[in-house]
PDB file of the backbone (N, CA, C, O) and the ligand in Angstrom, with CONECT records:
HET     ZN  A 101       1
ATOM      1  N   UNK A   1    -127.598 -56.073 158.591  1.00  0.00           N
ATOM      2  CA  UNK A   1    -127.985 -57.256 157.822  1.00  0.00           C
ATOM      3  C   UNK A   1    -129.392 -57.712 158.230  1.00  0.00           C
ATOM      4  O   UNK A   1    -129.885 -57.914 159.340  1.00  0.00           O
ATOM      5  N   UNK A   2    -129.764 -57.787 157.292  1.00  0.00           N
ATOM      6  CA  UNK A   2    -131.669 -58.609 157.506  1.00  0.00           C
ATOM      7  C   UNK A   2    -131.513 -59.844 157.796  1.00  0.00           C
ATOM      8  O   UNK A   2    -130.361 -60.278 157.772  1.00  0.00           O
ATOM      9  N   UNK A   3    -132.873 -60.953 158.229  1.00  0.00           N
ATOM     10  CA  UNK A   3    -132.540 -62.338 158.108  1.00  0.00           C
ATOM     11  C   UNK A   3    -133.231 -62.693 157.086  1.00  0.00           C
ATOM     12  O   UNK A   3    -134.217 -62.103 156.643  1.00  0.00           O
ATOM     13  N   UNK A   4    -132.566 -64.011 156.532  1.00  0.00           N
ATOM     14  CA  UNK A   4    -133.265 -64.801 155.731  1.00  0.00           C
ATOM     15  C   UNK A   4    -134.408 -65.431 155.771  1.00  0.00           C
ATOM     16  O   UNK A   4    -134.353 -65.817 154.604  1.00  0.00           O
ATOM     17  N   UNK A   5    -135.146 -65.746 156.052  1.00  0.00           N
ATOM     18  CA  UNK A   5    -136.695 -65.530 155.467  1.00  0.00           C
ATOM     19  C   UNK A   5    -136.829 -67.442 155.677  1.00  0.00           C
ATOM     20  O   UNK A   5    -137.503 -68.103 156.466  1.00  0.00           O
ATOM     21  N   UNK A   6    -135.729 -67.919 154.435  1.00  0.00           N
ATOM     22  CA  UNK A   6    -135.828 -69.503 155.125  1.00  0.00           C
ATOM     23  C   UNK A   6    -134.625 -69.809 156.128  1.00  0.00           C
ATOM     24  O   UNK A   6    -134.670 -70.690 156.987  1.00  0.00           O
ATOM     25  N   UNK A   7    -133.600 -69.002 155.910  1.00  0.00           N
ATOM     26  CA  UNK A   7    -133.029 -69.771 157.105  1.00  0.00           C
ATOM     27  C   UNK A   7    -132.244 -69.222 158.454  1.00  0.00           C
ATOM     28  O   UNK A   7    -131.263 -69.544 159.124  1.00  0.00           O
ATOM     29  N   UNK A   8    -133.168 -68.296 158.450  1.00  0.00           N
ATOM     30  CA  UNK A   8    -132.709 -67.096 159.775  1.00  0.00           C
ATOM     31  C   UNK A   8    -131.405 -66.781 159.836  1.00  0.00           C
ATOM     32  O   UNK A   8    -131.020 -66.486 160.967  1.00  0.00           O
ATOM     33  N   UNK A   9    -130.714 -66.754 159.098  1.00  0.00           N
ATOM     34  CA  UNK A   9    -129.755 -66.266 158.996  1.00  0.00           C
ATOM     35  C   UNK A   9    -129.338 -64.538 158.418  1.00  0.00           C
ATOM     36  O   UNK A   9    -129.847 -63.980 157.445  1.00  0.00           O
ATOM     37  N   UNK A  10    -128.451 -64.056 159.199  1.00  0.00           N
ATOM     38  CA  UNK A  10    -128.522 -62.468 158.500  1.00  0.00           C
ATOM     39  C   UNK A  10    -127.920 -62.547 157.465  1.00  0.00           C
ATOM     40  O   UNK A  10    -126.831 -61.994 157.619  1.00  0.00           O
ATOM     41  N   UNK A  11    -128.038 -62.959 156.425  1.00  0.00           N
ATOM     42  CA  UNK A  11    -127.219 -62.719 155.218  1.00  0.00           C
ATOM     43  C   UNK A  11    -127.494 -61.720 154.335  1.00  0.00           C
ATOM     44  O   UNK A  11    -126.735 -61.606 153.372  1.00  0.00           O
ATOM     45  N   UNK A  12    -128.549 -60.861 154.466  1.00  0.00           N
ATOM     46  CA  UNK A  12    -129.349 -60.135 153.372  1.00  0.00           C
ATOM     47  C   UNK A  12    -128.486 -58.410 153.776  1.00  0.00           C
ATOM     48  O   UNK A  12    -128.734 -57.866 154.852  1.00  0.00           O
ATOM     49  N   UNK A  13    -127.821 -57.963 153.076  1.00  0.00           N
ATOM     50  CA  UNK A  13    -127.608 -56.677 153.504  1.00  0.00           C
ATOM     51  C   UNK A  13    -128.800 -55.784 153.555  1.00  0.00           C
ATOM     52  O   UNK A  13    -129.831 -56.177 153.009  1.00  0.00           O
ATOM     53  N   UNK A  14    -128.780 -54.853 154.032  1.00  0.00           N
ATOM     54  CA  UNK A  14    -129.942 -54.216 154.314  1.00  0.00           C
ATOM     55  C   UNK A  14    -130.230 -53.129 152.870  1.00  0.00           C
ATOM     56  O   UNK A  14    -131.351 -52.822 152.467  1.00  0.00           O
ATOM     57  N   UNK A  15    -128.618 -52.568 152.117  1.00  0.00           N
ATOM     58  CA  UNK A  15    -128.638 -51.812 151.095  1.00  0.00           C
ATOM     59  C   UNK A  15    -129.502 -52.615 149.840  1.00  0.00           C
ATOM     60  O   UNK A  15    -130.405 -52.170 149.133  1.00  0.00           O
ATOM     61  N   UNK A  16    -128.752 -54.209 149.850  1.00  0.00           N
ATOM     62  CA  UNK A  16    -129.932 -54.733 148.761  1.00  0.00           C
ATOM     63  C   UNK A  16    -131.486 -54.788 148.865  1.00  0.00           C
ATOM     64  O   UNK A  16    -132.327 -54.511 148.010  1.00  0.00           O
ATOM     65  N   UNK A  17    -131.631 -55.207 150.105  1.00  0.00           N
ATOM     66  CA  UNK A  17    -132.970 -55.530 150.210  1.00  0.00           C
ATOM     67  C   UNK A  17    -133.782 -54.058 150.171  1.00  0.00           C
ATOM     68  O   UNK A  17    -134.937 -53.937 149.761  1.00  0.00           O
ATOM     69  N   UNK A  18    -133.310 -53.442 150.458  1.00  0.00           N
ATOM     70  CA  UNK A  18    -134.031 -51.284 150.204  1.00  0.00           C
ATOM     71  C   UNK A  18    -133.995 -51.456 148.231  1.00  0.00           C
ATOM     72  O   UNK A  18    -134.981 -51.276 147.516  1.00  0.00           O
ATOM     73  N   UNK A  19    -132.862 -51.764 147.832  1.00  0.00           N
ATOM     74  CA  UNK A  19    -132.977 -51.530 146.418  1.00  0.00           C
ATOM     75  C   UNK A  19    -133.657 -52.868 145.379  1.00  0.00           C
ATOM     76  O   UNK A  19    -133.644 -52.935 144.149  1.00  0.00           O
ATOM     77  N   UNK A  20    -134.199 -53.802 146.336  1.00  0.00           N
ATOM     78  CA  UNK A  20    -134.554 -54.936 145.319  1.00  0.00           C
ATOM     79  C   UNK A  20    -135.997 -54.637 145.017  1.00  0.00           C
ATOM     80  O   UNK A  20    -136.833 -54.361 145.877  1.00  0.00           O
ATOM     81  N   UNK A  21    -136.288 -54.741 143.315  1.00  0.00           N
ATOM     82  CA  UNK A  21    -137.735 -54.229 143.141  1.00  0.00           C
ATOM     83  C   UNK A  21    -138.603 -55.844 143.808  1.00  0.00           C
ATOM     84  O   UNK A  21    -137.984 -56.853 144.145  1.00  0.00           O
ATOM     85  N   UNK A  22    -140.172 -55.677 143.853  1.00  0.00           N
ATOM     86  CA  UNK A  22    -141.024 -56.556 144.480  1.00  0.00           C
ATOM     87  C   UNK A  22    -140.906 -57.978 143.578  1.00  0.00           C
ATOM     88  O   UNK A  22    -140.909 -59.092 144.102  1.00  0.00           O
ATOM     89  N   UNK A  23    -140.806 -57.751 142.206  1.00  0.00           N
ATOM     90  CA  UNK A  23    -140.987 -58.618 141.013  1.00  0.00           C
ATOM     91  C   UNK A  23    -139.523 -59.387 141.211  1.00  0.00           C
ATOM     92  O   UNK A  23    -139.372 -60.472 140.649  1.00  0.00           O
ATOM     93  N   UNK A  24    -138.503 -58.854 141.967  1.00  0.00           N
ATOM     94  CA  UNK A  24    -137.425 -60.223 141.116  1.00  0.00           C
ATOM     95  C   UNK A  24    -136.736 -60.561 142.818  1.00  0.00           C
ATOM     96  O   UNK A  24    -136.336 -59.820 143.715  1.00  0.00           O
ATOM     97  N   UNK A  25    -136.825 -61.651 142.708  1.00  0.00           N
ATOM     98  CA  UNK A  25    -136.480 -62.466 143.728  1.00  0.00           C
ATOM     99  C   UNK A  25    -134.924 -62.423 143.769  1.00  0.00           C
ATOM    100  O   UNK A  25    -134.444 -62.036 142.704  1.00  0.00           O
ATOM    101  N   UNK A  26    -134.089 -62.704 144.666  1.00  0.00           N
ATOM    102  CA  UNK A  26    -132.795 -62.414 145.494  1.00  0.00           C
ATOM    103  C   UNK A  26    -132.604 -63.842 145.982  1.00  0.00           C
ATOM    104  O   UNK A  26    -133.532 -64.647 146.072  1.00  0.00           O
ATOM    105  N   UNK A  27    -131.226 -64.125 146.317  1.00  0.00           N
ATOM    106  CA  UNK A  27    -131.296 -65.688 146.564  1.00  0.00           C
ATOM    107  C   UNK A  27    -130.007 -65.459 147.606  1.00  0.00           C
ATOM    108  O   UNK A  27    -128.842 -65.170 147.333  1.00  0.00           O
ATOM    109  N   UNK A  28    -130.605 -65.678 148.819  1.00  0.00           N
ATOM    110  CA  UNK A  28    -129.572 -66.136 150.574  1.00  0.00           C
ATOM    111  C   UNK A  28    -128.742 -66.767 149.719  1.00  0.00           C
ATOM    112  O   UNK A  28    -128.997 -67.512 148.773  1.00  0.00           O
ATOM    113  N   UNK A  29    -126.945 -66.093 150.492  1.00  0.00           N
ATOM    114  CA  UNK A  29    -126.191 -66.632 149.654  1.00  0.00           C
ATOM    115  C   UNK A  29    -125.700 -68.040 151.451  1.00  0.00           C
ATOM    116  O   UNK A  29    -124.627 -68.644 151.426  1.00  0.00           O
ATOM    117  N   UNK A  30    -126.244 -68.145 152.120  1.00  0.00           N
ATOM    118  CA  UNK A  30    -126.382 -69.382 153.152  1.00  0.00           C
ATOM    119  C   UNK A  30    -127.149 -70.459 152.648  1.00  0.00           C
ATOM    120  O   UNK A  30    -126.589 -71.554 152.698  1.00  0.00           O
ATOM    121  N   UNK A  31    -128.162 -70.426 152.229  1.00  0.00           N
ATOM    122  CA  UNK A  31    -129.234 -71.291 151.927  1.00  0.00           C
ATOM    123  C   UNK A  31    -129.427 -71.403 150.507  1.00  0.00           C
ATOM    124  O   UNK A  31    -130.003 -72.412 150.101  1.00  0.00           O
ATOM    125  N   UNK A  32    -129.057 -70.570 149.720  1.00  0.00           N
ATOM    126  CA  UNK A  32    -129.635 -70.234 148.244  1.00  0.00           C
ATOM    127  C   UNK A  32    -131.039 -69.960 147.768  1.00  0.00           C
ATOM    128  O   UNK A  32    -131.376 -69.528 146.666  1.00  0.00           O
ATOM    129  N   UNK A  33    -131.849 -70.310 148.865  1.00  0.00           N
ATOM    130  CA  UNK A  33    -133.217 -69.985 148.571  1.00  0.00           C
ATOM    131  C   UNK A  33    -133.699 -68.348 148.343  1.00  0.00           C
ATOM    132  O   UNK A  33    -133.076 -67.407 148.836  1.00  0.00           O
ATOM    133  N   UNK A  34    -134.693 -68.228 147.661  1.00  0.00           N
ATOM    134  CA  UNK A  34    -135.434 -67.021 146.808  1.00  0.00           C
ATOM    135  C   UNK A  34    -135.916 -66.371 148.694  1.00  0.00           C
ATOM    136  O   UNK A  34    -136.168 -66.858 149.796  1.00  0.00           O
ATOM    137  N   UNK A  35    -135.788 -64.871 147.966  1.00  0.00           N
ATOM    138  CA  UNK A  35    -136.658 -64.435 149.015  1.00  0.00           C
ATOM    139  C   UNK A  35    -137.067 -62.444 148.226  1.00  0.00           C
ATOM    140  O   UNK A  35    -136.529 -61.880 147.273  1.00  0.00           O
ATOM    141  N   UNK A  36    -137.906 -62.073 148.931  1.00  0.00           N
ATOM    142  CA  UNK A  36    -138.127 -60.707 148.311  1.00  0.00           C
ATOM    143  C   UNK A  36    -138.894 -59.686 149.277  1.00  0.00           C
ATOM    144  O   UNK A  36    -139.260 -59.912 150.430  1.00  0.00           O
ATOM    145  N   UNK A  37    -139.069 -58.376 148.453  1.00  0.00           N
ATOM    146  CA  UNK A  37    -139.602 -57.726 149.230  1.00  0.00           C
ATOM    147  C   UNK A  37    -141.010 -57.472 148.867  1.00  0.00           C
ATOM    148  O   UNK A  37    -141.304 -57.110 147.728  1.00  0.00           O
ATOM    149  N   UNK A  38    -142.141 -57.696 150.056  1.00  0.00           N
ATOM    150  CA  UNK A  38    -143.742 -57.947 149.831  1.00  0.00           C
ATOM    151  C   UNK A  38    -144.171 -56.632 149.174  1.00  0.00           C
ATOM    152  O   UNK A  38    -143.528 -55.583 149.194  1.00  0.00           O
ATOM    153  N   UNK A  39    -145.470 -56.869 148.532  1.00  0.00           N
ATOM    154  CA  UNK A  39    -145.874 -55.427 148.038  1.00  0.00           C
ATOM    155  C   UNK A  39    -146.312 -54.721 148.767  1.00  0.00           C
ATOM    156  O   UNK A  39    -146.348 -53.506 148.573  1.00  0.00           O
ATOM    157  N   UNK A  40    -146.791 -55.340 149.872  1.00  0.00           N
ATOM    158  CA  UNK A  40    -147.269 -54.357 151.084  1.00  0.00           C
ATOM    159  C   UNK A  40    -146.576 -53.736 151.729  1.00  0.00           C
ATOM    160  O   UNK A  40    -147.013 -52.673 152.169  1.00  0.00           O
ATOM    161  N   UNK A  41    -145.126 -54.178 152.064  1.00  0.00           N
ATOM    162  CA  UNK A  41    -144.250 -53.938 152.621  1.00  0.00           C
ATOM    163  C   UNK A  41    -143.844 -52.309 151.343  1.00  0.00           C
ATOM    164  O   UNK A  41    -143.754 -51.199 151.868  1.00  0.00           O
ATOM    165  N   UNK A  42    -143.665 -52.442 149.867  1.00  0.00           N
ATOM    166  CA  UNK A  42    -143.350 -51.783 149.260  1.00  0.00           C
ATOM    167  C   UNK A  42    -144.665 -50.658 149.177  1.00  0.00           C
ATOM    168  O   UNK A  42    -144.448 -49.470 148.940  1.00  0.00           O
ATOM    169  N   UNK A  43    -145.565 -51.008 149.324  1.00  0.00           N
ATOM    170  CA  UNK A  43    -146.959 -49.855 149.226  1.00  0.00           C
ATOM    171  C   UNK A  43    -146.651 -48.879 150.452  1.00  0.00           C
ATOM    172  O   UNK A  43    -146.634 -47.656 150.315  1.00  0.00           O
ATOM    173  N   UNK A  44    -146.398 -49.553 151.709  1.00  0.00           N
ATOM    174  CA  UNK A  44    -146.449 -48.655 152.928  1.00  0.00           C
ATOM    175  C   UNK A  44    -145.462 -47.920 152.898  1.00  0.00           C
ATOM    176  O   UNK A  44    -145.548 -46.801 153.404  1.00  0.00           O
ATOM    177  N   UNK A  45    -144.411 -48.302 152.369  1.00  0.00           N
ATOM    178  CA  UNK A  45    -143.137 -47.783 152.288  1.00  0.00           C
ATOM    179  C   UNK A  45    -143.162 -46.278 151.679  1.00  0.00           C
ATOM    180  O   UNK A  45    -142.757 -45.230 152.182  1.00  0.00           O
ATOM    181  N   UNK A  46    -143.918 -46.586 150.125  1.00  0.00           N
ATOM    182  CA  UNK A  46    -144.089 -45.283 149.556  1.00  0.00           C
ATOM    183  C   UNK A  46    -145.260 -44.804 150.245  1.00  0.00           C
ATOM    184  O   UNK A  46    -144.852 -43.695 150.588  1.00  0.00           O
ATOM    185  N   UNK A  47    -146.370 -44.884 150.656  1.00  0.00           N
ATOM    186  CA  UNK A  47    -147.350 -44.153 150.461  1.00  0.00           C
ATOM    187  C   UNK A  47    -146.876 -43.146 152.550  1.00  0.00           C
ATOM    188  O   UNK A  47    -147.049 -42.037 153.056  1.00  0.00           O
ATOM    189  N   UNK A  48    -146.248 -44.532 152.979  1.00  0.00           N
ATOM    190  CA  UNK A  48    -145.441 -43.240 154.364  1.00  0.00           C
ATOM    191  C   UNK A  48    -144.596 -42.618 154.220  1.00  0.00           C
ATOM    192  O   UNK A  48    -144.315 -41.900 155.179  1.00  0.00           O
ATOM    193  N   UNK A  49    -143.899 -42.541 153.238  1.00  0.00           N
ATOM    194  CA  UNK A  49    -143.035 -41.560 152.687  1.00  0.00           C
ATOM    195  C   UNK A  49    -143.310 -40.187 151.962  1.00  0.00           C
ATOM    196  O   UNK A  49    -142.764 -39.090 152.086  1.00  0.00           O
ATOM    197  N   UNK A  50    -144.437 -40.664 151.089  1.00  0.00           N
ATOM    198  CA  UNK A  50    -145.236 -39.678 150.564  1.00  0.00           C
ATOM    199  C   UNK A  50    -146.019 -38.292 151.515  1.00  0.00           C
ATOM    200  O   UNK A  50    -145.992 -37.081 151.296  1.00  0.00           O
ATOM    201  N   UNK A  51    -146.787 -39.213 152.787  1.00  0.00           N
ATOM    202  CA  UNK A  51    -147.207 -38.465 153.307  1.00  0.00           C
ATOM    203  C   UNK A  51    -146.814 -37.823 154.580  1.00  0.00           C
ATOM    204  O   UNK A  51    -147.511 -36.988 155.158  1.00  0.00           O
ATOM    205  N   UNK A  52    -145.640 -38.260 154.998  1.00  0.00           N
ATOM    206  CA  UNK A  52    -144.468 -37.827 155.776  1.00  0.00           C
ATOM    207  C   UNK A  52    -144.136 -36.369 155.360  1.00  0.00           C
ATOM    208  O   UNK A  52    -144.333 -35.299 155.937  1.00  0.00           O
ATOM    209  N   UNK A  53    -143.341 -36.800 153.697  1.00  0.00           N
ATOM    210  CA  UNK A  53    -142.803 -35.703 153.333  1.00  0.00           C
ATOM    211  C   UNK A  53    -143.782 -34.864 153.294  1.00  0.00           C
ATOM    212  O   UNK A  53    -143.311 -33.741 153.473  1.00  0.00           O
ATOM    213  N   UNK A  54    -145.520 -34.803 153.075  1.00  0.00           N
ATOM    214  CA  UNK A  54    -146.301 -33.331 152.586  1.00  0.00           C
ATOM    215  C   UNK A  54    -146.736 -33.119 153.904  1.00  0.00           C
ATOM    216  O   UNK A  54    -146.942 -31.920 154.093  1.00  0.00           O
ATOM    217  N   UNK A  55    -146.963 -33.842 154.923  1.00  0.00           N
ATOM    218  CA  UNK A  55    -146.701 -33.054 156.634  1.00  0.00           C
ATOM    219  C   UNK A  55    -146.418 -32.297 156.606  1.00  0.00           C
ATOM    220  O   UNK A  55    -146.863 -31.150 156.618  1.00  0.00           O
ATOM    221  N   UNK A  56    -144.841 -33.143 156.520  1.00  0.00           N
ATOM    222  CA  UNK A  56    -143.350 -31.867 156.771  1.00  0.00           C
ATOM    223  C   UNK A  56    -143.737 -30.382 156.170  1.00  0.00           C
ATOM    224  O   UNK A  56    -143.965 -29.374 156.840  1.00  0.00           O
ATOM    225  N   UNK A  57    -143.752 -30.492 154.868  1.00  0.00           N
ATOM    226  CA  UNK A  57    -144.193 -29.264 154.345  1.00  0.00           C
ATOM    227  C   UNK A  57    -144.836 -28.422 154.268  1.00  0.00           C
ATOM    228  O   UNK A  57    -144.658 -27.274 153.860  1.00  0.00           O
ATOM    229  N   UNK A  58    -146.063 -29.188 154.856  1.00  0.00           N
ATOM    230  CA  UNK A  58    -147.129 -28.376 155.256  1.00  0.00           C
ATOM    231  C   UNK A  58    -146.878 -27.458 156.292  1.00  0.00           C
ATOM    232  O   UNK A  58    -147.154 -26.259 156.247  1.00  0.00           O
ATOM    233  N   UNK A  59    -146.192 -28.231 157.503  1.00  0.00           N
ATOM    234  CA  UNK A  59    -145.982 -26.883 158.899  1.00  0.00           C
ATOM    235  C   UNK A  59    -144.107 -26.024 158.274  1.00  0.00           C
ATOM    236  O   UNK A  59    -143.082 -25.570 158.781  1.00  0.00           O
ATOM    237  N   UNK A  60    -144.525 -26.194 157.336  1.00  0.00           N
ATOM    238  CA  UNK A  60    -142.775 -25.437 156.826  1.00  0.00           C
ATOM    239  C   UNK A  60    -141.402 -25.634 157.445  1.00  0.00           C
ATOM    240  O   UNK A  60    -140.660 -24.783 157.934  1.00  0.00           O
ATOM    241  N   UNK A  61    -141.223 -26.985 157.312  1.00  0.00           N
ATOM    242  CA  UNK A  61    -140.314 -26.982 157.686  1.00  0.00           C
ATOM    243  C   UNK A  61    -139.412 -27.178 156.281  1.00  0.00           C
ATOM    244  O   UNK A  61    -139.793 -27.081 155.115  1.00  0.00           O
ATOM    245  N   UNK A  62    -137.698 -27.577 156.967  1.00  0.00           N
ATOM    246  CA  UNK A  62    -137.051 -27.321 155.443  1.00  0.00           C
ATOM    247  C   UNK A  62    -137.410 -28.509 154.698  1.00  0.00           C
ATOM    248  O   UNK A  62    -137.784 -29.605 155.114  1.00  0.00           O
ATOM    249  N   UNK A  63    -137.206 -28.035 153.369  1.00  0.00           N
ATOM    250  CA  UNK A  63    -137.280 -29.383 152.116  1.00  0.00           C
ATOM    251  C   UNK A  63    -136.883 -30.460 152.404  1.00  0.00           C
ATOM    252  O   UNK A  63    -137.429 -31.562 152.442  1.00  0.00           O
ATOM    253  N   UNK A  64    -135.135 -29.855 152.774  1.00  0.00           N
ATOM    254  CA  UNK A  64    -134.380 -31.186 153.222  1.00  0.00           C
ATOM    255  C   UNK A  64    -134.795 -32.352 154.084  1.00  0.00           C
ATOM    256  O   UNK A  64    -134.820 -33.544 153.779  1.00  0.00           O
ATOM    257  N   UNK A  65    -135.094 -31.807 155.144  1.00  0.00           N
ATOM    258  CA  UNK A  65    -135.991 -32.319 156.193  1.00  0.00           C
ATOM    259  C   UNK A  65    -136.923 -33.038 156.051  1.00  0.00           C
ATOM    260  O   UNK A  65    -136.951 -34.083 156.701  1.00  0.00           O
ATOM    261  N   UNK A  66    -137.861 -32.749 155.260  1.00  0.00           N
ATOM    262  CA  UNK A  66    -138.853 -33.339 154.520  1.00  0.00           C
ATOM    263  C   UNK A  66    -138.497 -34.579 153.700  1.00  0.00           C
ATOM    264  O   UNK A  66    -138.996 -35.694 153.858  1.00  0.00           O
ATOM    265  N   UNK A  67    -137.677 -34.277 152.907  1.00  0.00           N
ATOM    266  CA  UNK A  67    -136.995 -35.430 152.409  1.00  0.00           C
ATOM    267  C   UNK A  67    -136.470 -36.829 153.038  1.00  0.00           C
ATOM    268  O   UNK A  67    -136.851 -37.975 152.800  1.00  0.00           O
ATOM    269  N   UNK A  68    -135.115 -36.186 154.229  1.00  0.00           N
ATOM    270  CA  UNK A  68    -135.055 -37.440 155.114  1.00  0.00           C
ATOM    271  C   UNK A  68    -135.932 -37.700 155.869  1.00  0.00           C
ATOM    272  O   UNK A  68    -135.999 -38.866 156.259  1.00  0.00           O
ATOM    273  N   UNK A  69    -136.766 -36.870 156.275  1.00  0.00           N
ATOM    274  CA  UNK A  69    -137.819 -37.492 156.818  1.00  0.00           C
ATOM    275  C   UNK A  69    -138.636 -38.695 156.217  1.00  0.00           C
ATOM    276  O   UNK A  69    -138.565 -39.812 156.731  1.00  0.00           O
ATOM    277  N   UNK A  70    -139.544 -38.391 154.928  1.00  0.00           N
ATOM    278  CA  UNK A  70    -139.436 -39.576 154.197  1.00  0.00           C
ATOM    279  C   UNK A  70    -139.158 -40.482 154.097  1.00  0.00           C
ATOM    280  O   UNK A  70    -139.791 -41.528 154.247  1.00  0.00           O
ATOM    281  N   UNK A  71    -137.421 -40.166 153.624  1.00  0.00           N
ATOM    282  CA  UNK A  71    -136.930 -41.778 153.640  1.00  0.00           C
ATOM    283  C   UNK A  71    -136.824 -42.378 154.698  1.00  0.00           C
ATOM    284  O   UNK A  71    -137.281 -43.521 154.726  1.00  0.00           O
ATOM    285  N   UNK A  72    -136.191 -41.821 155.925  1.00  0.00           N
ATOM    286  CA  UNK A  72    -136.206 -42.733 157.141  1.00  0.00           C
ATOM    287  C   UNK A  72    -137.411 -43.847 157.543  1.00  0.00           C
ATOM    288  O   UNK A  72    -137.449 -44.871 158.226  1.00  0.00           O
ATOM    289  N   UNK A  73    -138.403 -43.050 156.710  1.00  0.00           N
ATOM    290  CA  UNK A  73    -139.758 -43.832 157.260  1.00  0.00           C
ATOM    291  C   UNK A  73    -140.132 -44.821 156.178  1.00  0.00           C
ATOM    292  O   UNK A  73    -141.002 -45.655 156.426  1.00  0.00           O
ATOM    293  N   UNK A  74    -139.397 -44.784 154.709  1.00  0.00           N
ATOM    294  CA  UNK A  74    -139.696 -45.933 153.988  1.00  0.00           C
ATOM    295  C   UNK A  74    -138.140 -46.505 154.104  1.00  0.00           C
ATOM    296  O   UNK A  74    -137.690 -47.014 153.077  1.00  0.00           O
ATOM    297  N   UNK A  75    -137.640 -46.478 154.789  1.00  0.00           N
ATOM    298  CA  UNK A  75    -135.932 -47.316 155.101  1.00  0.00           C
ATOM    299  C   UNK A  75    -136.643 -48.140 156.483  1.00  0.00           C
ATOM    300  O   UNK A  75    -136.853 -49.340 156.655  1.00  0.00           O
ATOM    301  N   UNK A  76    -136.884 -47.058 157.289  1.00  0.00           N
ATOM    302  CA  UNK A  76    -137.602 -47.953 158.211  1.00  0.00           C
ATOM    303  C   UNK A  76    -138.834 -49.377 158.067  1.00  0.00           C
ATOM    304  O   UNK A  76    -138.877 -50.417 158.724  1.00  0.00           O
ATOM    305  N   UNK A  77    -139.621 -48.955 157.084  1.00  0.00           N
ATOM    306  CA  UNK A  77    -140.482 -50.165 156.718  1.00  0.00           C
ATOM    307  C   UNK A  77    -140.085 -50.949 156.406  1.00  0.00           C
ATOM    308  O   UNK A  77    -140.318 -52.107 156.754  1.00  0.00           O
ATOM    309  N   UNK A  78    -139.156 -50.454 155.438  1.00  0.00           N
ATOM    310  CA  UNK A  78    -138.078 -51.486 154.938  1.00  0.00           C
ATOM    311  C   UNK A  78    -137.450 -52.658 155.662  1.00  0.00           C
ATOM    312  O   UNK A  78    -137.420 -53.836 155.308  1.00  0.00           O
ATOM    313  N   UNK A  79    -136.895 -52.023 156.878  1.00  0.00           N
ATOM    314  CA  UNK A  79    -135.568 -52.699 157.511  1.00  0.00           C
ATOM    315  C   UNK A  79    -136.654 -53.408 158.707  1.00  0.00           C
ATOM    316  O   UNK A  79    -136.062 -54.122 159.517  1.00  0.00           O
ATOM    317  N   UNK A  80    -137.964 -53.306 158.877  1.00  0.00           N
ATOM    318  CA  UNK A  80    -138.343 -53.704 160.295  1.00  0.00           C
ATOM    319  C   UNK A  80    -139.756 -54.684 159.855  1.00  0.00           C
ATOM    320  O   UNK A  80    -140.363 -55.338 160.703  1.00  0.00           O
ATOM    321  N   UNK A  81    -140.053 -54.658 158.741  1.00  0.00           N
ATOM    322  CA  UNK A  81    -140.934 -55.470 157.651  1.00  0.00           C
ATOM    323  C   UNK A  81    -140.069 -56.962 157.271  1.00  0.00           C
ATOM    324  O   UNK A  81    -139.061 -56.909 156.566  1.00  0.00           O
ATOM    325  N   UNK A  82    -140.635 -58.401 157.877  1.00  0.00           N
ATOM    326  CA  UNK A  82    -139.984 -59.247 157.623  1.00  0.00           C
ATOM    327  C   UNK A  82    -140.406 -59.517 155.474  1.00  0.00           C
ATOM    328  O   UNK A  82    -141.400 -59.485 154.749  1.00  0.00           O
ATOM    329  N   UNK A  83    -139.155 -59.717 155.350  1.00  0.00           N
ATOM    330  CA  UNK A  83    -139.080 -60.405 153.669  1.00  0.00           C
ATOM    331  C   UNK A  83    -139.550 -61.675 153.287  1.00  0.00           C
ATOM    332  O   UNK A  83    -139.597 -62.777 153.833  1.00  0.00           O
ATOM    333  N   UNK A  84    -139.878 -61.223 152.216  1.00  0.00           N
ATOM    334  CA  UNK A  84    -141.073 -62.748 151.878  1.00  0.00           C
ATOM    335  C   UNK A  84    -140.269 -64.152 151.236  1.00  0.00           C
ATOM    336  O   UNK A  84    -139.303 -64.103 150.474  1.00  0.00           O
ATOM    337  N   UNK A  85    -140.789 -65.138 151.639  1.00  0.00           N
ATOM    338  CA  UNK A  85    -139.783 -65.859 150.929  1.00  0.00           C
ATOM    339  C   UNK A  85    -140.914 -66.634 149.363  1.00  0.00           C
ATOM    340  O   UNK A  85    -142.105 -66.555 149.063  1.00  0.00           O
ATOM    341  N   UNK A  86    -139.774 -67.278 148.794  1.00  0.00           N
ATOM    342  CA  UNK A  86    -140.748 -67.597 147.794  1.00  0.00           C
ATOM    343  C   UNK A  86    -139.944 -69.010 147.466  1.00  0.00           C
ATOM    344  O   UNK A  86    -138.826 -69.310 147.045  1.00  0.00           O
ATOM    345  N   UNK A  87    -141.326 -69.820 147.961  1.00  0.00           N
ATOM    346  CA  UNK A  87    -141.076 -71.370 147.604  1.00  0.00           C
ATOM    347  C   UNK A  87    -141.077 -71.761 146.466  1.00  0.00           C
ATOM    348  O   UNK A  87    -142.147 -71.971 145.893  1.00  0.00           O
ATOM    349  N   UNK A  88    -139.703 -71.985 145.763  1.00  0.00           N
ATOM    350  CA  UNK A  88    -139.638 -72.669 144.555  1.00  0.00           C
ATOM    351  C   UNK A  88    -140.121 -74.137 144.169  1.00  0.00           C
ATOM    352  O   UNK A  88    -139.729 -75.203 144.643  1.00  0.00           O
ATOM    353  N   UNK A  89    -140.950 -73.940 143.313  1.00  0.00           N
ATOM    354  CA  UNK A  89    -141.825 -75.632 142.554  1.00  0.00           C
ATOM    355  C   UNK A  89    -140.941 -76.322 141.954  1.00  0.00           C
ATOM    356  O   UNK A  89    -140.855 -77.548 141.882  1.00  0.00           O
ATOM    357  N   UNK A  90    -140.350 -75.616 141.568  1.00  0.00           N
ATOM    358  CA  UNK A  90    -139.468 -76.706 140.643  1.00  0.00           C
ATOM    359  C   UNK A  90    -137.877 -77.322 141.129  1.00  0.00           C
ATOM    360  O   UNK A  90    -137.278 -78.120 140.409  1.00  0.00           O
TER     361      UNK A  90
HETATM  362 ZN    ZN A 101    -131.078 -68.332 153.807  1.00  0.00          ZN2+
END
């Protein structure tokens, strides 16, 4: 579980917050407040994943490999990248 962003609380599973796109906000079901994942947080994610996996490939190792390799490293940004919160105006 991640924490909440406003109210430190772990409420955020870690599976949503990997699958929530940058554009739509998620709401702590402790607090109800908005929170999301940054674009930076989502840029590093892909672009270390990207170049993880063509490493890998480069010194030949297997595909597979290459693959989780990848993801571990944009799961990792993921899970160790605090979530943004977003102060509602209204
Ligand atoms: Zn909260």
């Amino acid at each position: 579980m991640l924490k909440c962003p406003h109210c430190n609380e772990r409420t955020i599973p870690f599976s949503k917050a990997l699958f929530t796109r940058t554009m739509r906000a998620k709401h702590c079901s402790h607090c109800d407040k908005a929170w999301r994942i940054s674009m930076t947080v989502v840029i590093i994610a892909s672009v270390g994943s990207v170049i993880s996996i063509q490493v890998a490939l480069s010194f030949d190792f297997n595909v597979l490999f290459a693959f989780v390799l990848g993801a571990l490293i944009a799961g990792g940004t993921y899970y160790f990248c605090p979530l943004s919160k977003i102060e509602v105006s209204e």
